[in-house]
N, C-alpha and C positions, 0 to 999 in steps of 0.2 A: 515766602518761596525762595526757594537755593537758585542765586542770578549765577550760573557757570560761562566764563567768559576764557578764553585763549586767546594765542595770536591769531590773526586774520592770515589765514594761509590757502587760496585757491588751487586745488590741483596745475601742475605744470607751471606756475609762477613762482612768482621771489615774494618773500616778506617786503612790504608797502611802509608806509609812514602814515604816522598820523599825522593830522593840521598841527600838531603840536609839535613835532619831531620824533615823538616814540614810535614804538612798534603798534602798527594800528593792530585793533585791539578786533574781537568778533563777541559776539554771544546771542541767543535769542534762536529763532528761527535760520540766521545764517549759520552757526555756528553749528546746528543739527547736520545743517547739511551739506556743510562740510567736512564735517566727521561721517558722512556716508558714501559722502565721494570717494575719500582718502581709504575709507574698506576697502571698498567694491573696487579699485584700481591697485592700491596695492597687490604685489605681488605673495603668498607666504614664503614664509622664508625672509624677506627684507626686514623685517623686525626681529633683532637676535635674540629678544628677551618675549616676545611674544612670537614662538615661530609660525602658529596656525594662523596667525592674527592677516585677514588680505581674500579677497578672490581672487584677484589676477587677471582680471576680465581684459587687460590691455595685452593678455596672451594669446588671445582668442583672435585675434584679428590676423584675418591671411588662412583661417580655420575652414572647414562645414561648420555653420551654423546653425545650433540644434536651440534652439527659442526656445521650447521646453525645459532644454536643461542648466541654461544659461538661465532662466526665472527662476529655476530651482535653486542655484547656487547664491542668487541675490538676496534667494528670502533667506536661505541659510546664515548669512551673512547680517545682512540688515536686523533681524531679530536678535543679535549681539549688542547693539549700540543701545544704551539707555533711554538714548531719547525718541530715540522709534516703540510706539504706543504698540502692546499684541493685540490690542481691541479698537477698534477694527483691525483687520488685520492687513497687512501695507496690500495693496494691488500694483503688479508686475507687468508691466508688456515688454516685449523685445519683438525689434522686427532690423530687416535687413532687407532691401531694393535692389542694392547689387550687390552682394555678396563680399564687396569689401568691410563695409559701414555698419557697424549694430547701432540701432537705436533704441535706446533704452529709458522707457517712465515709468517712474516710481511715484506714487503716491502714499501717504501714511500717513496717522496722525499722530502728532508730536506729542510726548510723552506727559510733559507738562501743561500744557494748553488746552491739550484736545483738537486744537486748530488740526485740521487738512492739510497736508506740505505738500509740493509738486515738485519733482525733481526729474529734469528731460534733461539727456546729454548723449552724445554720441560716441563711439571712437572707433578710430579706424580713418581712411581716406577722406 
């Protein structure tokens, strides 16, 4: 099996070190989901060479929140990345409490494994 490994890079952070001095390293189940973070926030357009490549979801915020259509654009999205399995197919929630804050769980299973992946994050206030 093809071990796909990157830099460790979490949304809104700086590249890290590893115990050894390099560029810590990701792969596996972080690595999935990190590349589904970095979609679903990217903006399109910020990739010159990929201009569709992005949802944007950090443009949303300050918006009406339409949960419908915000799930809609995630699965658009998430169904790009290789390592998001089409079978099962990921399940979607979005919800918003006060109307600043979307919160969003993703589940899927990982393309390679099979494994179940869970991915909760927020943004907004």
């Amino acid at each position: 099996m093809l071990s796909l490994r990157d830099a460790s890079l979490l949304w809104n952070t700086d590249l890290t070190a590893s115990a050894i001095g390099d560029i810590a390293l990701v792969g596996g189940t972080a690595w999935s989901q990190q590349r589904v973070l970095r979609r679903l926030l990217t903006n399109p357009g910020d990739y010159i060479w990929q201009p569709n490549y992005g949802a944007g979801l950090g443009a949303l915020v300050g918006q009406t929140i339409d949960a419908l259509a915000i799930q809609a654009l995630i699965r658009s999205q998430i169904f790009q990345e290789a390592s998001v399995a089409n079978v099962p197919e990921p399940s979607v929630t979005v919800s918003s409490s006060d109307g600043n804050t979307i919160w969003v769980d993703i589940r899927y299973a990982d393309a390679a494994t099979g494994e179940t992946q869970v991915l909760t994050f927020s943004i907004g206030c």
